[in-house]
C-alpha positions as CSV (number, residue, x, y, z in Angstrom):
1,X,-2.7,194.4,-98.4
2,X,-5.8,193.7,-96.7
3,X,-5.7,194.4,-93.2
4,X,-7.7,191.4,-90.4
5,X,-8.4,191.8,-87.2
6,X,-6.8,189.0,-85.3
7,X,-7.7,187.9,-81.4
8,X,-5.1,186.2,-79.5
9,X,-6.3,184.1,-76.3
10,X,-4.2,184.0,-73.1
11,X,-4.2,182.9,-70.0
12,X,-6.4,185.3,-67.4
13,X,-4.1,187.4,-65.6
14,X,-1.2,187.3,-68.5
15,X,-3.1,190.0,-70.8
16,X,0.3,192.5,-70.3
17,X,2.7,189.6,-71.1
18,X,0.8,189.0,-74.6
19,X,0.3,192.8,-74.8
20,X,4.0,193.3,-75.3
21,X,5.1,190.5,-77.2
22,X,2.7,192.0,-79.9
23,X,4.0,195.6,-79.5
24,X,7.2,193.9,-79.7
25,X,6.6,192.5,-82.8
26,X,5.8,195.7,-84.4
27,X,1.8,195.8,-84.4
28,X,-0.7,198.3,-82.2
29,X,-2.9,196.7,-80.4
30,X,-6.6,197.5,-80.6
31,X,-8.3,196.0,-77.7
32,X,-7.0,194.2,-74.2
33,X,-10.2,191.8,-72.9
34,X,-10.0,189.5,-70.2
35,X,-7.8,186.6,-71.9
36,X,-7.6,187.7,-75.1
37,X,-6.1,190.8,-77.0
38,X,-6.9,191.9,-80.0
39,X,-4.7,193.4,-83.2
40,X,-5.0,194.6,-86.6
41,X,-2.8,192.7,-89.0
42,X,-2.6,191.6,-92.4
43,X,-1.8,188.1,-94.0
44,X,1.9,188.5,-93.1
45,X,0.6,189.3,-89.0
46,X,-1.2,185.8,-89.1
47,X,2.3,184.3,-90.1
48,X,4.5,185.8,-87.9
49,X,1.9,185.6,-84.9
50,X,2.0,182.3,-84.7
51,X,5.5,181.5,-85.4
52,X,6.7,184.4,-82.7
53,X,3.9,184.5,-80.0
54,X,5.1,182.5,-76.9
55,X,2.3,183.3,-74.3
56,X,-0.8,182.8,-76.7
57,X,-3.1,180.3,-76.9
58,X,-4.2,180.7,-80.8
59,X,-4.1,183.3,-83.9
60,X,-7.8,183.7,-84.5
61,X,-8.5,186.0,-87.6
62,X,-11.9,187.8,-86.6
63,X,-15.0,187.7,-89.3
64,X,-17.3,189.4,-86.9
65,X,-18.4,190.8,-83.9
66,X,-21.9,192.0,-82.9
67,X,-25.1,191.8,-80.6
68,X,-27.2,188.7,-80.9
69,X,-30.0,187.9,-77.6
70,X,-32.0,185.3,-79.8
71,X,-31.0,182.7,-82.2
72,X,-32.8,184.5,-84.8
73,X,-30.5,187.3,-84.6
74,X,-27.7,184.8,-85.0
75,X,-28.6,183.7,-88.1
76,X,-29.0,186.9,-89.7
77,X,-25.8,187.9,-88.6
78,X,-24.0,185.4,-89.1
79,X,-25.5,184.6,-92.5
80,X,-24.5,188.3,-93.6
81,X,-20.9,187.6,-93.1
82,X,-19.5,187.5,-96.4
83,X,-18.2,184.3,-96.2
84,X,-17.2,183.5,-99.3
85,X,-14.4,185.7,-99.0
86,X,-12.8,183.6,-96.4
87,X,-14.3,179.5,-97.6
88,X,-13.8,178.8,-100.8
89,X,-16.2,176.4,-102.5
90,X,-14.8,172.8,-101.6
91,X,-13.7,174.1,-98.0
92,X,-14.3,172.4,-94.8
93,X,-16.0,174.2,-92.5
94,X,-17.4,173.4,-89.0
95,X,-17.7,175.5,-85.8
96,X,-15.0,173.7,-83.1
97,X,-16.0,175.4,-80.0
98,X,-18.6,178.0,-78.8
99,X,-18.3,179.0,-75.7
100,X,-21.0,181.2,-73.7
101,X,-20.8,183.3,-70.8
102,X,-22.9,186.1,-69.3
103,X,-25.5,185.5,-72.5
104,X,-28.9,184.8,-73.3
105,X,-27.5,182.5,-75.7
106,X,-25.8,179.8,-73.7
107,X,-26.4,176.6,-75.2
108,X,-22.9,175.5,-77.0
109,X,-24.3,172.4,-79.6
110,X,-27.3,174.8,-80.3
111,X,-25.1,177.8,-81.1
112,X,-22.6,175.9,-83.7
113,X,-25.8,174.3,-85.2
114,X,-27.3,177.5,-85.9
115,X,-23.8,179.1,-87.0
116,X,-23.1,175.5,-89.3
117,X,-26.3,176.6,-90.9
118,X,-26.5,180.2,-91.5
119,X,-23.2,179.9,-93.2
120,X,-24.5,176.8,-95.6
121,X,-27.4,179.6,-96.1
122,X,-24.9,181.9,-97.1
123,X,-22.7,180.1,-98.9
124,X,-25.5,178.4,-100.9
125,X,-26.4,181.6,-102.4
126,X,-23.0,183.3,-103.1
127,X,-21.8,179.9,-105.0
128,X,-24.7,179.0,-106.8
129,X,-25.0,175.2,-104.8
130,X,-27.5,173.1,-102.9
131,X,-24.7,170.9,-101.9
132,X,-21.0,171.3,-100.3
133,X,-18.7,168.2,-100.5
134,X,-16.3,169.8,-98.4
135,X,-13.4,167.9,-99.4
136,X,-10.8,170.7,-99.2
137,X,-9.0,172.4,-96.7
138,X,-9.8,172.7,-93.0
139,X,-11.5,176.2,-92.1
140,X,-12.0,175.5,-88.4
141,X,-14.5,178.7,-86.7
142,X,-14.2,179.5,-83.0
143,X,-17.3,181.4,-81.3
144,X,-17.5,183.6,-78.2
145,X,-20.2,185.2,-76.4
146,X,-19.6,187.6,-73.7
147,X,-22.5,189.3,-72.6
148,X,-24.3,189.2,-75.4
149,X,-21.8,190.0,-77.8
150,X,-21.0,187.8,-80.6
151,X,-17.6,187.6,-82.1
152,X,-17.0,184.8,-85.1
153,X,-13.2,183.8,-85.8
154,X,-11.3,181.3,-87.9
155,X,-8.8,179.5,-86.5
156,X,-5.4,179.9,-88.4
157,X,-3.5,177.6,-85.5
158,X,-4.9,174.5,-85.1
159,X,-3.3,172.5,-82.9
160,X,-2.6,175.2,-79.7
161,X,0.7,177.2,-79.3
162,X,1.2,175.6,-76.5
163,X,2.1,172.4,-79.0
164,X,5.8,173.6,-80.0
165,X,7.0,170.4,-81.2
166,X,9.4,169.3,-78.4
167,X,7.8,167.9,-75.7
168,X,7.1,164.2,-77.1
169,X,7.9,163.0,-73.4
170,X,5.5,164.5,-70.8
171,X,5.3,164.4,-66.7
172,X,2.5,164.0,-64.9
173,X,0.3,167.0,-65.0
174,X,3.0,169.6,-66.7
175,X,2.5,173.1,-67.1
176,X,1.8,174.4,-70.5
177,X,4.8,175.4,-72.8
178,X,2.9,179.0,-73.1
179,X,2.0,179.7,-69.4
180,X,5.7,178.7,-68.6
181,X,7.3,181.0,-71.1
182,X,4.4,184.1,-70.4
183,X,5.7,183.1,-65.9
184,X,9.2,183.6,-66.9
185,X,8.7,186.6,-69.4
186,X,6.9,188.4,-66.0
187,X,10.6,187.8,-64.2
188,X,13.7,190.1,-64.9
189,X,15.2,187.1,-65.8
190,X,18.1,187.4,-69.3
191,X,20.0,184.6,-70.2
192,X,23.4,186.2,-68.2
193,X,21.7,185.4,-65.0
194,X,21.1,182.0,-63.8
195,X,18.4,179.9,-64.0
196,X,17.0,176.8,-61.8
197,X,14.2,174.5,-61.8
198,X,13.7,172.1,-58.7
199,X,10.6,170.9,-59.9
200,X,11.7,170.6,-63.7
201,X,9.2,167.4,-64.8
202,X,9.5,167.3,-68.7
203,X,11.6,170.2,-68.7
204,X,9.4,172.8,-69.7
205,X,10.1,175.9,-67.7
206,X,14.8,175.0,-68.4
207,X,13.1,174.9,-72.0
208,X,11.1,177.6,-72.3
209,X,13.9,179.8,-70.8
210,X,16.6,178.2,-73.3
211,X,14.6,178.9,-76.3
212,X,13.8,182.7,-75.2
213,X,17.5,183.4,-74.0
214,X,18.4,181.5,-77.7
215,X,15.8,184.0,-79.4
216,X,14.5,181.0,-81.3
217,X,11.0,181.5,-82.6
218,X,8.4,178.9,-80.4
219,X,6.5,178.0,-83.6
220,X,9.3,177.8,-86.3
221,X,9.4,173.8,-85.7
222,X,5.5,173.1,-86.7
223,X,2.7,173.3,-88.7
224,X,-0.2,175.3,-88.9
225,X,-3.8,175.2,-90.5
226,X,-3.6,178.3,-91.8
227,X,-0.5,177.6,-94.5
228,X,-3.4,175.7,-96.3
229,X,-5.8,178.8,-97.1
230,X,-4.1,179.7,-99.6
231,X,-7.4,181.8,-100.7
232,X,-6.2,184.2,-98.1
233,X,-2.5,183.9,-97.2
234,X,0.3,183.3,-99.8
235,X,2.9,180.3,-99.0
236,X,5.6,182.6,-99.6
237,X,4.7,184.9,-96.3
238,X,5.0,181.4,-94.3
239,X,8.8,181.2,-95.8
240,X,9.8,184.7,-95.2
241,X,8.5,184.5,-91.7
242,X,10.2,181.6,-90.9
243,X,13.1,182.7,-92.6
244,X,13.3,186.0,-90.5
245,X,13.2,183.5,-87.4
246,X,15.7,181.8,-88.2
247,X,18.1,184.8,-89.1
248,X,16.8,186.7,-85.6
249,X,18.5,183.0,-83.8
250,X,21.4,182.9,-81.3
251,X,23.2,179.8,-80.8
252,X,27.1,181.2,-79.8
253,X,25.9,182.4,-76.7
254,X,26.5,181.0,-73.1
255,X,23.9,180.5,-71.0
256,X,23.6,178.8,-67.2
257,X,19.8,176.8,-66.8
258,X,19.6,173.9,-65.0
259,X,16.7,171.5,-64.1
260,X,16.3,169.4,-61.1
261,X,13.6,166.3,-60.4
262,X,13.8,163.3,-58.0
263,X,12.4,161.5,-60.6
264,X,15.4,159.9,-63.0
265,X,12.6,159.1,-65.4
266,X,11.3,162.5,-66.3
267,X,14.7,164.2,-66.0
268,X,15.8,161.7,-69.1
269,X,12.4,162.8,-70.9
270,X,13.8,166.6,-70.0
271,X,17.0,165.5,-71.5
272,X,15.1,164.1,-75.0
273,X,13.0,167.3,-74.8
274,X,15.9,170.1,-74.9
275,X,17.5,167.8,-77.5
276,X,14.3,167.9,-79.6
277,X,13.7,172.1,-79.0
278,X,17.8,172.3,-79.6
279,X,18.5,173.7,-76.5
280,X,20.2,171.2,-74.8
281,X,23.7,172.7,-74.7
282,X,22.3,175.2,-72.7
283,X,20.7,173.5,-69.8
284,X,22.3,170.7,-67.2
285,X,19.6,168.4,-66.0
286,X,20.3,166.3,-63.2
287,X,18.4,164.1,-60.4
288,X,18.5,166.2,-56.9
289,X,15.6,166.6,-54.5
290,X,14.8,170.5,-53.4
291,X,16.0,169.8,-49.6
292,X,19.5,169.3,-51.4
293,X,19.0,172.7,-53.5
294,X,22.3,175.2,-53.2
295,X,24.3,177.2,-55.8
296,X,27.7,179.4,-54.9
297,X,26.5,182.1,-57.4
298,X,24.7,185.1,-56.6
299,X,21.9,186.4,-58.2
300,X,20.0,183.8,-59.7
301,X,16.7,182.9,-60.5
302,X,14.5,180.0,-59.1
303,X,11.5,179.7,-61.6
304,X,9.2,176.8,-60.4
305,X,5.8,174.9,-60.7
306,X,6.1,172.5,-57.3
307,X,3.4,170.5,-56.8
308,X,0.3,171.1,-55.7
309,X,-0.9,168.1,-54.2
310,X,-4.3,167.9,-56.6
311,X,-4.3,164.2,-55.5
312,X,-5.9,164.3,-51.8
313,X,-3.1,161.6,-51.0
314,X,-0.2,163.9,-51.8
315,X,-1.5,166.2,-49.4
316,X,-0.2,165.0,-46.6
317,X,3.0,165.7,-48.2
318,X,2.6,169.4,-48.8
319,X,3.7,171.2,-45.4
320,X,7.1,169.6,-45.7
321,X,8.2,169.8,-49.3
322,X,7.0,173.7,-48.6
323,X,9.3,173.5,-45.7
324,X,11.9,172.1,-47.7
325,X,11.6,175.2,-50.6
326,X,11.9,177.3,-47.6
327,X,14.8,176.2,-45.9
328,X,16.5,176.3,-49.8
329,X,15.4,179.6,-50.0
330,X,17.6,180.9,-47.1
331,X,20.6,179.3,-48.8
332,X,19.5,180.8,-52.0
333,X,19.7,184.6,-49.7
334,X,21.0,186.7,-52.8
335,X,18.3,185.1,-55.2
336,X,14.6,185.9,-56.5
337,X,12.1,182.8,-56.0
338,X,9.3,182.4,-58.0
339,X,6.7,179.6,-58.1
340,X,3.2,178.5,-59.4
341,X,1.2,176.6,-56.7
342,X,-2.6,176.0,-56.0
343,X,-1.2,174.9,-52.5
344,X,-2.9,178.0,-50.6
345,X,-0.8,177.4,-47.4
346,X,2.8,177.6,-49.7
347,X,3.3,180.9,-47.7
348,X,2.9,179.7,-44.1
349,X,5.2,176.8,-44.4
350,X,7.7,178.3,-46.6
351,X,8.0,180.9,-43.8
352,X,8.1,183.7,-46.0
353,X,5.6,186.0,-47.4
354,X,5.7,186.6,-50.7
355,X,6.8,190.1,-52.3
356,X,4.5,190.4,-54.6
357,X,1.5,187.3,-55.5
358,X,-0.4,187.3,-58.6
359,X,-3.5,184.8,-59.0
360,X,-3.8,183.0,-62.3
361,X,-5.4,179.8,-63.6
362,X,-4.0,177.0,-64.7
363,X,-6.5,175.1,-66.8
364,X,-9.7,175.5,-64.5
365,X,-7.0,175.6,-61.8
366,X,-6.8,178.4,-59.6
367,X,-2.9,179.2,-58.9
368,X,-0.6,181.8,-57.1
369,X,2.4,182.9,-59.0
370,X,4.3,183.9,-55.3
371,X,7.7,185.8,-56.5
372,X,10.0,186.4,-53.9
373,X,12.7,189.0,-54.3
374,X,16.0,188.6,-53.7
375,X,18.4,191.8,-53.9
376,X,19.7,193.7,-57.3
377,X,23.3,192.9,-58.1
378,X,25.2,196.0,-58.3
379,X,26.1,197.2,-61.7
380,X,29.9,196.6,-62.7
381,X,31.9,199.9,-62.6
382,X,29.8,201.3,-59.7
């Protein structure tokens, strides 16, 4: 079968998280870049990618990569791809982002221009036409420059990973679906410990959580663009890979999430968003404010996005909610804290330092992921 090589984006600073859900899913990986890795994989590796992956972006299936410093050298390049292995004659074919950094080449609309063109060029030649109707399927192409270097994709996803399906009913400014499940994949978090979120908005991190605790696949409940190229991947590896995510599901388990907000309105979208995912026997959602924030149970997890007061009138706000987490925090003694804030100051009014910090971006957001340790429990027979 023939073998691709596919590039996953991430979010930079979550390279390890992706890293090992691939490894996981059986497949070496062949090159770890600054928000994206890359694999080899064959037509089955595109399926099961982006039904499985829960901290990438995309499945991009790599055409090309090499060295272009003019647009000249574009052309050529791109127009020696041989393209008509990948669009077939009625295709649709345009270049949806090009992005540019470190390059001589830096000019985005000029860059898909001159691709859009050297692949008519191509194309023109192979299939004997002066004229494409493109009237089939979609065959969207992604471009990257990094110093120089070129490297060509389609785009087998589509919509982002990020879109599972479920969350019909957002909160204001929510954190992606993917960044939420790669924050709670760097935790020691399993679904016999558990889990809170004071902050829960639309639900996303209780969700996430559910779904990974569950084993149910993140892209089982939606379409791709990909199950249209039929020119390159048969619909029955779509079915069997869906198939073998829904066999590898766990519903007769018990599990112990719960989601707090102050807001009653997005705890009933949280509600309609675990229903929609089918998690929603697993997680208790309820209206309680973070000053109010206590468990009897040892051990558990507090996975959080708080706010960050982005709007200069929440700011004022800030040093007390922080406070607030704080003084929760020494209830929560025997429990490990982590939470994703722009807020630089989080550490000074929490009155804590953190025991380990890792910065990350959220969007063009720049975030702290500050995880605070609480104590192992002790092994039952020791």
């Amino acid at each position: 079968m023939k073998k691709f090589q596919l590039v996953i984006p991430c979010h930079f600073g979550l390279e390890a998280v992706l890293k090992r859900e691939i490894i996981d899913l059986g497949y070496e990986v062949s090159l770890v870049e600054d928000g994206r890795i890359t694999f080899e994989g064959d037509a089955e590796a595109i399926c099961r990618a982006n039904i499985f992956l829960r901290s990438g972006e995309r499945v991009l299936l790599q055409v090309a990569r090499f060295r272009a410093e003019t647009f000249e050298e574009l052309f050529q390049n791109v127009k020696s791809i041989p393209w008509e292995e990948y669009i077939p004659v009625d295709g649709k074919f345009w270049v949806t982002k090009a992005s540019s950094v470190k390059s001589k080449l830096f000019s985005s609309s000029d860059i898909q221009s001159i691709i859009k063109k050297a692949i008519v060029e191509r194309m023109k030649l192979k299939y004997n036409v002066s004229w494409f109707e493109e009237n089939g399927c979609d065959y969207p192409i992604r471009v990257f420059l990094i110093k120089d270097e070129v490297t060509i994709a389609l785009d087998t996803t589509g919509d982002s990973l990020h879109k599972r399906g479920y969350r019909l009913n957002s909160a204001i400014a929510p954190i992606s679906e993917t960044l939420a499940a790669a924050l709670i994949m760097l935790t020691p978090w399993k679904r016999d410990r558990i889990l809170v979120d004071p902050f829960c908005g639309s639900g996303t991190f209780p969700i996430e959580a559910a779904m990974i605790g569950a084993n149910i696949a993140p892209g089982m409940n939606r379409s791709f663009i990909a199950e249209n190229w039929t020119n390159l991947i048969d619909k029955k590896e779509w079915y069997d890979s869906v198939n073998e995510a829904n066999d590898l599901i766990r519903l007769n388990i018990e599990m112990d999430i719960q989601g707090y907000d102050i807001d009653p309105t997005v705890i009933k979208a949280a509600r309609e968003n675990a229903k929609l995912a089918g998690v929603d026997k697993f997680i208790h959602f309820q209206r309680r404010a973070v000053s109010e924030l206590s468990h009897p149970k040892k051990f558990g997890f507090v996975i959080s996005n708080p706010p960050y007061g982005e709007r200069l009138e929440d700011k004022k706000d800030l040093p007390q909610l922080y406070h607030e987490i704080g003084e929760s925090m020494k209830r929560l003694d025997s429990w490990s804290v982590y939470l994703i804030t722009s807020y630089e100051e989080a550490e000074k009014y929490i009155g804590r330092k953190s025991d380990k910090n890792r910065k990350l971006y959220n969007g063009m957001i720049k975030t702290y992921y500050y995880q605070f340790l609480g104590p192992k429990p002790k092994k039952s027979g020791r």
